[in-house]
PyMOL Python script that loads the backbone (N, CA, C, O; Angstrom):
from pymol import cmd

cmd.read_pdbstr("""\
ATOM      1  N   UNK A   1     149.987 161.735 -79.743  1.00  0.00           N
ATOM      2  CA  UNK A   1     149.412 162.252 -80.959  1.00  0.00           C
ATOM      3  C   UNK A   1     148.115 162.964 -80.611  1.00  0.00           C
ATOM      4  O   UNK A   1     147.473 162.560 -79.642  1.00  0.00           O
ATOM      5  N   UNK A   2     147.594 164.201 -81.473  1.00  0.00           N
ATOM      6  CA  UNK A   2     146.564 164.603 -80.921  1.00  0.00           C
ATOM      7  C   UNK A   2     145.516 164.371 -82.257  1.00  0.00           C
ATOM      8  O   UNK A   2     145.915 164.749 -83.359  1.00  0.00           O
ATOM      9  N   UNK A   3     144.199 163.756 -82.134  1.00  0.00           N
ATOM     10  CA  UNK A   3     143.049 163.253 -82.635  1.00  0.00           C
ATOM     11  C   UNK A   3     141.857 164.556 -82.052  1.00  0.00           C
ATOM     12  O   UNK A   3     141.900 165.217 -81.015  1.00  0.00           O
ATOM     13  N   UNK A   4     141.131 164.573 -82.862  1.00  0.00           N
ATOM     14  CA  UNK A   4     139.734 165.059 -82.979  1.00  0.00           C
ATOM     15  C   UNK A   4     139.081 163.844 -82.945  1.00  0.00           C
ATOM     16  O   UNK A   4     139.531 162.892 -83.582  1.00  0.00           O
ATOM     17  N   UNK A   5     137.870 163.736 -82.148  1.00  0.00           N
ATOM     18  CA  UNK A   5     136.890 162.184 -81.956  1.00  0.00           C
ATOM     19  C   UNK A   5     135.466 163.176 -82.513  1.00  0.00           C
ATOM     20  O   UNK A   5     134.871 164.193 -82.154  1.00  0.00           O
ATOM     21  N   UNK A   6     135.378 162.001 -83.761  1.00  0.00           N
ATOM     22  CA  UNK A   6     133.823 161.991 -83.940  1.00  0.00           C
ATOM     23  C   UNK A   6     132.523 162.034 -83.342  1.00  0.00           C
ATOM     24  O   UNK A   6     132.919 161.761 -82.208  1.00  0.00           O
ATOM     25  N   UNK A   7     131.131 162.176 -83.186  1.00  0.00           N
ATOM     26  CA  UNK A   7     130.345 161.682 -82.671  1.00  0.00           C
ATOM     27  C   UNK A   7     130.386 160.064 -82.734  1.00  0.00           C
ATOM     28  O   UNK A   7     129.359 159.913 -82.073  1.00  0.00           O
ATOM     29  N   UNK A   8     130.706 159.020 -82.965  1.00  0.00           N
ATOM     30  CA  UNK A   8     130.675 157.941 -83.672  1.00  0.00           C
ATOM     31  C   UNK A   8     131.740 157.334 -82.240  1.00  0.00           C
ATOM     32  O   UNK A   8     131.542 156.575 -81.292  1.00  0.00           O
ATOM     33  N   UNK A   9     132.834 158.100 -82.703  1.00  0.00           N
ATOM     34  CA  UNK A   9     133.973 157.963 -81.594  1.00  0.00           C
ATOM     35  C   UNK A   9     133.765 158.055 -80.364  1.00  0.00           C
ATOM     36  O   UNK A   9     134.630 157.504 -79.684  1.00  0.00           O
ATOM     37  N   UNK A  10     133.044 158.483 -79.879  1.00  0.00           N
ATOM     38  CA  UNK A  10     132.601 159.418 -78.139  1.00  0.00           C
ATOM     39  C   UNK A  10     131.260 158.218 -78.473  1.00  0.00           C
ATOM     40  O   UNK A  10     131.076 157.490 -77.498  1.00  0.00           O
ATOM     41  N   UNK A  11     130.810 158.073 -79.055  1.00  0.00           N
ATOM     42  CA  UNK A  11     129.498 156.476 -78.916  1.00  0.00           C
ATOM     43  C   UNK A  11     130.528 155.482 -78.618  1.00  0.00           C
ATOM     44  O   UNK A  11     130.541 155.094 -77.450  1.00  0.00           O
ATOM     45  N   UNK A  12     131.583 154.874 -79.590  1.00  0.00           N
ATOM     46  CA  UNK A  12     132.304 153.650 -79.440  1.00  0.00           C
ATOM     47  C   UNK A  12     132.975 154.153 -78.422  1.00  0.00           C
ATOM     48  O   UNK A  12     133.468 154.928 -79.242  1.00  0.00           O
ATOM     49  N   UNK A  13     133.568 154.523 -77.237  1.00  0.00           N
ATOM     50  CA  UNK A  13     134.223 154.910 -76.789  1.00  0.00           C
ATOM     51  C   UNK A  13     132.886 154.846 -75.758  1.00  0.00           C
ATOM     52  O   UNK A  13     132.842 153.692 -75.331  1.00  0.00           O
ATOM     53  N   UNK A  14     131.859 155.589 -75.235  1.00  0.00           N
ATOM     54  CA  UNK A  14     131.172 155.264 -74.347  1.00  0.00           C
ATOM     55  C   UNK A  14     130.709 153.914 -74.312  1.00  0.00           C
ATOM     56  O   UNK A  14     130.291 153.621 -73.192  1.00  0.00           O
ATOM     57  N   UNK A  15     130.656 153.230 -74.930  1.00  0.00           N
ATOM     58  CA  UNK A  15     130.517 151.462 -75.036  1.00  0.00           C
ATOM     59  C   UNK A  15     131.248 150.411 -74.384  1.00  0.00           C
ATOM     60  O   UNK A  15     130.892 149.358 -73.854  1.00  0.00           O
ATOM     61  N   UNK A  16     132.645 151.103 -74.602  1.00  0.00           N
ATOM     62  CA  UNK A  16     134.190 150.195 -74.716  1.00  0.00           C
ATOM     63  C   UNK A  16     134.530 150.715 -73.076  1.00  0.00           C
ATOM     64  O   UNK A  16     134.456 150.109 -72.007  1.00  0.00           O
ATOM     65  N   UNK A  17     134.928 152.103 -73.414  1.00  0.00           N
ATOM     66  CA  UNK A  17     135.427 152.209 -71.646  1.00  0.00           C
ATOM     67  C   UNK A  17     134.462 152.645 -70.672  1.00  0.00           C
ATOM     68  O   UNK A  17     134.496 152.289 -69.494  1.00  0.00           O
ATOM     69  N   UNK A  18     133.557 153.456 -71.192  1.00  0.00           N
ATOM     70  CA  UNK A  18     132.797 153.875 -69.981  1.00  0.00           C
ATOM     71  C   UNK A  18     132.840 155.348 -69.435  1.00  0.00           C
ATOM     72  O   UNK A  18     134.026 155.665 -69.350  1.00  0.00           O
ATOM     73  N   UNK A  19     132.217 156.129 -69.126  1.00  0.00           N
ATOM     74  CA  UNK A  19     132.369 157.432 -68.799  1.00  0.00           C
ATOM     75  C   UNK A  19     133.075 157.939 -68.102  1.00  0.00           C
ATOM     76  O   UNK A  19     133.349 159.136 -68.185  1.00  0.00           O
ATOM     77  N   UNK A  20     133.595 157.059 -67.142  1.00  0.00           N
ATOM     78  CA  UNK A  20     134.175 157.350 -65.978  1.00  0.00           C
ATOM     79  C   UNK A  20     135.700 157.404 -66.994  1.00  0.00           C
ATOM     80  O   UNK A  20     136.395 158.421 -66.973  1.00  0.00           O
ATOM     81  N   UNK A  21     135.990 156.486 -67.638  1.00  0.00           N
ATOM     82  CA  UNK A  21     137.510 156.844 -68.240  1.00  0.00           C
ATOM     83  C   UNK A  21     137.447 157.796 -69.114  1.00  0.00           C
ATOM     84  O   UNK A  21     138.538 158.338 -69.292  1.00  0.00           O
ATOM     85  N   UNK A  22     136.697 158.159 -69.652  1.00  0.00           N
ATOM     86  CA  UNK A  22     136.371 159.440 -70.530  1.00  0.00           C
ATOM     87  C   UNK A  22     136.679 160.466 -69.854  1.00  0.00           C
ATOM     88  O   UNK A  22     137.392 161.229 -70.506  1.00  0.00           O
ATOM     89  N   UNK A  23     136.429 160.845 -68.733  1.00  0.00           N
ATOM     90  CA  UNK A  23     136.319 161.779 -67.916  1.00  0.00           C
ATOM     91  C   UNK A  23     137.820 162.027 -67.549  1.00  0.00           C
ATOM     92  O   UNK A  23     138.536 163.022 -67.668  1.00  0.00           O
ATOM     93  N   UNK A  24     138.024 160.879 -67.103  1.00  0.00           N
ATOM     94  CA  UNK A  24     139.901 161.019 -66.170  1.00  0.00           C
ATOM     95  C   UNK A  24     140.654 161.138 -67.358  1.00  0.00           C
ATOM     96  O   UNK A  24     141.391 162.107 -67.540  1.00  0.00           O
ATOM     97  N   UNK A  25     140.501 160.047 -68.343  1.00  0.00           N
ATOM     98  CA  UNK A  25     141.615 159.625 -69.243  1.00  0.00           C
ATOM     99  C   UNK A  25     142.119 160.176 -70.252  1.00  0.00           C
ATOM    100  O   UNK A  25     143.294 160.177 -70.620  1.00  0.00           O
ATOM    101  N   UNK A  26     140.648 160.953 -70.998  1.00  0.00           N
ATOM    102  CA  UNK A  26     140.174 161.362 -72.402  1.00  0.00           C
ATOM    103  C   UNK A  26     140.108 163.442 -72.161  1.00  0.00           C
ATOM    104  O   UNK A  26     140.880 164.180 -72.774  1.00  0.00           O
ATOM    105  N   UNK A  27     139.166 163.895 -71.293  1.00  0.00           N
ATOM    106  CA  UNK A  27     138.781 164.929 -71.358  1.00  0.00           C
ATOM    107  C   UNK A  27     140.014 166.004 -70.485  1.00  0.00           C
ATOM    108  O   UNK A  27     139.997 167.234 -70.525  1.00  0.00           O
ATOM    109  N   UNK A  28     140.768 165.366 -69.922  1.00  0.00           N
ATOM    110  CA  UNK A  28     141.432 166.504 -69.277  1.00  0.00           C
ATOM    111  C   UNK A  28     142.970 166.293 -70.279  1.00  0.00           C
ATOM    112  O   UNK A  28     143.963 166.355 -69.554  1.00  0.00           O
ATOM    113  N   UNK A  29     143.264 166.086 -71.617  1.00  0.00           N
ATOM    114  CA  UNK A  29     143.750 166.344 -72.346  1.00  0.00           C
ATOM    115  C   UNK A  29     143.491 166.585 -73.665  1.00  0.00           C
ATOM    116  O   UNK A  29     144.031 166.081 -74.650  1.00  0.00           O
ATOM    117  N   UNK A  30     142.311 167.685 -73.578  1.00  0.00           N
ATOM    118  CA  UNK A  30     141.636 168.472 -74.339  1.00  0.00           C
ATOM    119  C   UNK A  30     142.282 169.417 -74.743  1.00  0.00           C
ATOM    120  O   UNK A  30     142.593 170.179 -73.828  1.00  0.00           O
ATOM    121  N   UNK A  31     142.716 169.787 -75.969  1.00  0.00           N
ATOM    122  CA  UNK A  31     143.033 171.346 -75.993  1.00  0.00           C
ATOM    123  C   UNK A  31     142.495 172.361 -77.182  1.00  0.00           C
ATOM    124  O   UNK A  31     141.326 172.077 -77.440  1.00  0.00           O
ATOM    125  N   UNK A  32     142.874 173.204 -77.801  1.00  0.00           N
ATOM    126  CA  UNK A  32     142.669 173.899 -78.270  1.00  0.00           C
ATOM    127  C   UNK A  32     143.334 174.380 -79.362  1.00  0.00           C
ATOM    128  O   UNK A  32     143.911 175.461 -79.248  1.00  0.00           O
ATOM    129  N   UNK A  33     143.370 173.704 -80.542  1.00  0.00           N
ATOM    130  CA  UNK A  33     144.526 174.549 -81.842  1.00  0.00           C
ATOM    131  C   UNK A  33     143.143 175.019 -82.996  1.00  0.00           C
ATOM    132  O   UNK A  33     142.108 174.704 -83.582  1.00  0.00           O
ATOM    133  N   UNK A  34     144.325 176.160 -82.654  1.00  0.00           N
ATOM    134  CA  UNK A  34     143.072 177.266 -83.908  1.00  0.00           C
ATOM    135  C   UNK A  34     141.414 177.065 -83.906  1.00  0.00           C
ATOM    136  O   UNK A  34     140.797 176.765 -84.928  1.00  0.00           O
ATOM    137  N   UNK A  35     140.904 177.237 -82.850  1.00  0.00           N
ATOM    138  CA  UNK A  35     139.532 176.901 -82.395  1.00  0.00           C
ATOM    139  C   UNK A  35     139.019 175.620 -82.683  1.00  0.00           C
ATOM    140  O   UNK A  35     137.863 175.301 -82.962  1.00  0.00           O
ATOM    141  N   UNK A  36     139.688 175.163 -82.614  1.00  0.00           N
ATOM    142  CA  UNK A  36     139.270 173.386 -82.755  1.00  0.00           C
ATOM    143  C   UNK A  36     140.026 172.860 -81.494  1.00  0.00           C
ATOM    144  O   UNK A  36     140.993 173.217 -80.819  1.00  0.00           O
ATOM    145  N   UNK A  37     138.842 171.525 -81.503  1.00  0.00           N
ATOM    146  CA  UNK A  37     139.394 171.234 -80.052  1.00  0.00           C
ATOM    147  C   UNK A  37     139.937 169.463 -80.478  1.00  0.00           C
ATOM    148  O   UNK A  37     139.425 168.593 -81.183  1.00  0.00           O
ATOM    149  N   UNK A  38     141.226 169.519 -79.634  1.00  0.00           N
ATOM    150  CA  UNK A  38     141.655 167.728 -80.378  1.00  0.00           C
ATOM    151  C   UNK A  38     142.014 167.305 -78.796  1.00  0.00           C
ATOM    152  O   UNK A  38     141.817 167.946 -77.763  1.00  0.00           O
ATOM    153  N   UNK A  39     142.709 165.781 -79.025  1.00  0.00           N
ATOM    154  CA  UNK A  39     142.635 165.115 -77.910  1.00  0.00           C
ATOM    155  C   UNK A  39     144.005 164.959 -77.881  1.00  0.00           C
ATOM    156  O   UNK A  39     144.577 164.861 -78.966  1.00  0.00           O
ATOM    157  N   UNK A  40     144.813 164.905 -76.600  1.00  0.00           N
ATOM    158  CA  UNK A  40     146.251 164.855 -77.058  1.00  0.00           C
ATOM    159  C   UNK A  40     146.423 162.853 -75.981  1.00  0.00           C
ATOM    160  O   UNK A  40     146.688 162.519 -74.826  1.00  0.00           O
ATOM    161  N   UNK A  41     146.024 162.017 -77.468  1.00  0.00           N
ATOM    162  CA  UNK A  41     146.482 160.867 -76.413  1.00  0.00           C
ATOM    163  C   UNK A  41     147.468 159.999 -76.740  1.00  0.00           C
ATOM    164  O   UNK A  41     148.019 160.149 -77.830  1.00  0.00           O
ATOM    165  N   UNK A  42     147.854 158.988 -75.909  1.00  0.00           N
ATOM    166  CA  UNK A  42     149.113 157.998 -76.676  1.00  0.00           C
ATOM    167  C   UNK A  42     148.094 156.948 -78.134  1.00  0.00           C
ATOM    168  O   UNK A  42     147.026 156.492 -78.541  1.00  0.00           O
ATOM    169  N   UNK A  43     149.275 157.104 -78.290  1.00  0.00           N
ATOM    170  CA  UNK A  43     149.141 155.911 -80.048  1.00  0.00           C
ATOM    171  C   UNK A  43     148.169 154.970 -79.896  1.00  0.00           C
ATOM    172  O   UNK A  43     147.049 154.841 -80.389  1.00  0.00           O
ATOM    173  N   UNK A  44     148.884 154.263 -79.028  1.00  0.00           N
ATOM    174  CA  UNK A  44     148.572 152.930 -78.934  1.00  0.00           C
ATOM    175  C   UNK A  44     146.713 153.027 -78.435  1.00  0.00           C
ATOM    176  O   UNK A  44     145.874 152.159 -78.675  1.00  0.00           O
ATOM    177  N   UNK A  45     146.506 154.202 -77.785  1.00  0.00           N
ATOM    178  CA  UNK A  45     145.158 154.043 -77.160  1.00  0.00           C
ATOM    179  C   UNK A  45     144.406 154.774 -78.624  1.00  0.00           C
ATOM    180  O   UNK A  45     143.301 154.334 -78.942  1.00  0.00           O
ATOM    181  N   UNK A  46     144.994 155.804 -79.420  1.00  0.00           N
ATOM    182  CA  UNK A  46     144.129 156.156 -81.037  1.00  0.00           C
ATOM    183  C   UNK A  46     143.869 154.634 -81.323  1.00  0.00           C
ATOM    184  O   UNK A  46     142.744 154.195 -81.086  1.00  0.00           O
ATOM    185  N   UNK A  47     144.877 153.773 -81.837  1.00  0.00           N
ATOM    186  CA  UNK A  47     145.004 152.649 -82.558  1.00  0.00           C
ATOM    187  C   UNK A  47     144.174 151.680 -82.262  1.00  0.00           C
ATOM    188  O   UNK A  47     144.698 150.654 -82.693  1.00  0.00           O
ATOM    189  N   UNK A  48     143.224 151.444 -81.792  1.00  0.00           N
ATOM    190  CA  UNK A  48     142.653 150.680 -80.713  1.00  0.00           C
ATOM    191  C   UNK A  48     140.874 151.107 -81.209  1.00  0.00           C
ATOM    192  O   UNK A  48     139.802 150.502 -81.182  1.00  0.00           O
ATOM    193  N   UNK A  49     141.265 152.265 -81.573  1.00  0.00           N
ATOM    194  CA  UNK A  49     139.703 153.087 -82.236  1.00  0.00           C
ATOM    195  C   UNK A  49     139.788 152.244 -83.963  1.00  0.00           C
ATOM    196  O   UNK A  49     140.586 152.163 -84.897  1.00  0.00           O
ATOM    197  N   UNK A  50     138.514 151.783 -83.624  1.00  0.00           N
ATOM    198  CA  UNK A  50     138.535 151.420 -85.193  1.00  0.00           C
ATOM    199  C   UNK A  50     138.634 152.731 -85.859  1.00  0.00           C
ATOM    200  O   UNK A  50     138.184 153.782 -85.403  1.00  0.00           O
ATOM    201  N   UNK A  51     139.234 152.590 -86.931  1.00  0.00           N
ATOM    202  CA  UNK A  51     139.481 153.668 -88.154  1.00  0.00           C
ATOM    203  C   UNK A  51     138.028 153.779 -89.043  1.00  0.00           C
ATOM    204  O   UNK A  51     137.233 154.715 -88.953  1.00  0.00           O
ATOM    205  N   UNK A  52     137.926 152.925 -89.672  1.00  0.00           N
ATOM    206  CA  UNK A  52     136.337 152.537 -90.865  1.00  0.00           C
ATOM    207  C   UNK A  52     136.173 151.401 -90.819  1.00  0.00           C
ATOM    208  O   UNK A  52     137.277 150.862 -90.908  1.00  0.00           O
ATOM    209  N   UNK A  53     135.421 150.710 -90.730  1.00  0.00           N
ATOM    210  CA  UNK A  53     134.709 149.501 -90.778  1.00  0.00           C
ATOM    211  C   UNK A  53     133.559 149.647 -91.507  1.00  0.00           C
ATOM    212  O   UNK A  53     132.516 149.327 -90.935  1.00  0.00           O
ATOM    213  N   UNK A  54     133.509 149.967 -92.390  1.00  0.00           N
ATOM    214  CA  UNK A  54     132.114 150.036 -93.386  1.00  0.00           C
ATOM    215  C   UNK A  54     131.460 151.161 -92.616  1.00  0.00           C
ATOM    216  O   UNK A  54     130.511 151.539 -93.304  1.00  0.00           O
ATOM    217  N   UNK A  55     131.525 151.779 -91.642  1.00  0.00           N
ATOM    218  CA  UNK A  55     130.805 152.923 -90.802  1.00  0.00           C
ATOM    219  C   UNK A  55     131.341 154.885 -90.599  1.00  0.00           C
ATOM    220  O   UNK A  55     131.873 155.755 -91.288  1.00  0.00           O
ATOM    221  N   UNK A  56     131.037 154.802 -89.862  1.00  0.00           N
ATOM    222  CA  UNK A  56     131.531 155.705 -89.538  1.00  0.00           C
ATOM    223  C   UNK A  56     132.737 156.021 -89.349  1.00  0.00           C
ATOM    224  O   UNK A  56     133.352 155.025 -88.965  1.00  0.00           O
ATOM    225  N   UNK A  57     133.792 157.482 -89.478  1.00  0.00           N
ATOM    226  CA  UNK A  57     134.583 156.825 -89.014  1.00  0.00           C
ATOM    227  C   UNK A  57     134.567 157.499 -87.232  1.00  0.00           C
ATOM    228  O   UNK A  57     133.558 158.058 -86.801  1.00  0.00           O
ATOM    229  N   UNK A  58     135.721 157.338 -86.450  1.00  0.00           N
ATOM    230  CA  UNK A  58     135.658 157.484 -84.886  1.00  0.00           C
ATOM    231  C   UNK A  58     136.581 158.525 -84.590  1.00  0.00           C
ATOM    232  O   UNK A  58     136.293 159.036 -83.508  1.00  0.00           O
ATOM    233  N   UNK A  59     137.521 159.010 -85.095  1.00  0.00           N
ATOM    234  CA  UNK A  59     138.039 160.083 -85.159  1.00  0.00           C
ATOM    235  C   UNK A  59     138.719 160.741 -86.647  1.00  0.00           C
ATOM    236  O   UNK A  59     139.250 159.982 -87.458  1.00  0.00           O
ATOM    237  N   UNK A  60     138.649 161.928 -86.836  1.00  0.00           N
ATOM    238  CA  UNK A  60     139.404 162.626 -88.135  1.00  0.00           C
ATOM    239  C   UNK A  60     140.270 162.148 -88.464  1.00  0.00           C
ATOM    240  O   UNK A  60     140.873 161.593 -87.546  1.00  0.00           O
ATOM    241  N   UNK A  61     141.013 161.996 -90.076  1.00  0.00           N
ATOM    242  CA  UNK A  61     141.890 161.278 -90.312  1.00  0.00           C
ATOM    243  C   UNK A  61     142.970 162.136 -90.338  1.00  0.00           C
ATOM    244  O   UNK A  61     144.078 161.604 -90.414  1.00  0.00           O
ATOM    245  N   UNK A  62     142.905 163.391 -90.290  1.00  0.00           N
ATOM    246  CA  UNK A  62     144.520 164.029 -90.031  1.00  0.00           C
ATOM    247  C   UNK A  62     144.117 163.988 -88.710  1.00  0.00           C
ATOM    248  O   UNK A  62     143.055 164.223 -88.134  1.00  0.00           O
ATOM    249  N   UNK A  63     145.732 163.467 -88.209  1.00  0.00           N
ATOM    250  CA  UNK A  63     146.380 163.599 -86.850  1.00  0.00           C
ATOM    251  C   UNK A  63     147.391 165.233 -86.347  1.00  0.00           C
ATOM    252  O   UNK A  63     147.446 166.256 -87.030  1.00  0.00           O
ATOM    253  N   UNK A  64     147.738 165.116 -85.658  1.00  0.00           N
ATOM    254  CA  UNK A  64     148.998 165.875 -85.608  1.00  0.00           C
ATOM    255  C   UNK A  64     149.630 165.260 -84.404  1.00  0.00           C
ATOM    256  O   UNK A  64     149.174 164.443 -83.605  1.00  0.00           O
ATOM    257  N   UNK A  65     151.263 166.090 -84.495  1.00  0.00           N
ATOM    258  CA  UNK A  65     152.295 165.364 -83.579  1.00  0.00           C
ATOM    259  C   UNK A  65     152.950 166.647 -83.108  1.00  0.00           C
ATOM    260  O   UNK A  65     152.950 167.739 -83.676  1.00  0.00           O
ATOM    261  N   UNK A  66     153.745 166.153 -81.473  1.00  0.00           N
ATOM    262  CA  UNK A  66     154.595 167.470 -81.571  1.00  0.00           C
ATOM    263  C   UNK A  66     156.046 167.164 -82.284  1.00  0.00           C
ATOM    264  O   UNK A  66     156.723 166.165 -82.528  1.00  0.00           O
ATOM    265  N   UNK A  67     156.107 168.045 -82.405  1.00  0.00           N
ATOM    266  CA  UNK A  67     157.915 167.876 -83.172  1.00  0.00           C
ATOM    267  C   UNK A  67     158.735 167.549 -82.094  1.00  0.00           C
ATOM    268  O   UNK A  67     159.759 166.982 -82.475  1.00  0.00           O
ATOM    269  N   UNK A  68     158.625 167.772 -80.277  1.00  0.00           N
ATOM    270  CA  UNK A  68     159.497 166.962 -79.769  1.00  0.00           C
ATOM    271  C   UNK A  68     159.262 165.391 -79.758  1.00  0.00           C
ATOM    272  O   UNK A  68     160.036 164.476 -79.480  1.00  0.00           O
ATOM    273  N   UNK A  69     158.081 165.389 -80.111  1.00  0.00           N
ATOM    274  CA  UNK A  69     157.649 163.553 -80.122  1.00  0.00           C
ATOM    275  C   UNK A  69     158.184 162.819 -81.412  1.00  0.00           C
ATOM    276  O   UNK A  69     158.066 161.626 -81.692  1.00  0.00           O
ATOM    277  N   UNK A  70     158.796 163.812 -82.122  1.00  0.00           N
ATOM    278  CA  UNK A  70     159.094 163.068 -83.097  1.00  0.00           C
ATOM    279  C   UNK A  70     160.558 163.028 -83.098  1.00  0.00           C
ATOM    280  O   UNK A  70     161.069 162.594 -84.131  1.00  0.00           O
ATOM    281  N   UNK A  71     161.153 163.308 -82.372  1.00  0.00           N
ATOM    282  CA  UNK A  71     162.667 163.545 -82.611  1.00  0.00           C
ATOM    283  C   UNK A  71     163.344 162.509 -81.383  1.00  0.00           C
ATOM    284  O   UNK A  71     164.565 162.424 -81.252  1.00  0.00           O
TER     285      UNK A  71
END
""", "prot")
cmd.dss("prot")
cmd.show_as("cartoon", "prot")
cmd.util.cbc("prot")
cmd.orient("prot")
């Protein structure tokens, strides 16, 4: 699934894993739709991001998918 990460998100996320997985895990599946930049990662690792907790939230709430991932 591909996510856009908040400032909020890239804080909880420098907390939790650490820069070094940011770097390998997170940033080299960066891309580019319609000048916006989203993250293309598995589910299970979005799901794992708190959504809202009375705060902020950590990434945008529309997602997107590819249509072969869904079939």
């Amino acid at each position: 699934m591909y996510i856009q990460i908040t400032d909020t998100g890239w804080q909880h996320l420098s907390q939790t894993v650490g820069e070094d997985y940011i770097k390998h895990c997170i940033e080299p599946y960066k891309t580019d739709v319609d000048g916006e930049t989203w993250y293309r990662l598995q589910a299970h690792s979005v799901f794992r991001l708190p959504i809202n907790f009375g705060g902020q939230l950590t990434y945008n709430s529309n997602v997107m998918f590819d249509n072969k991932d869904l079939t």
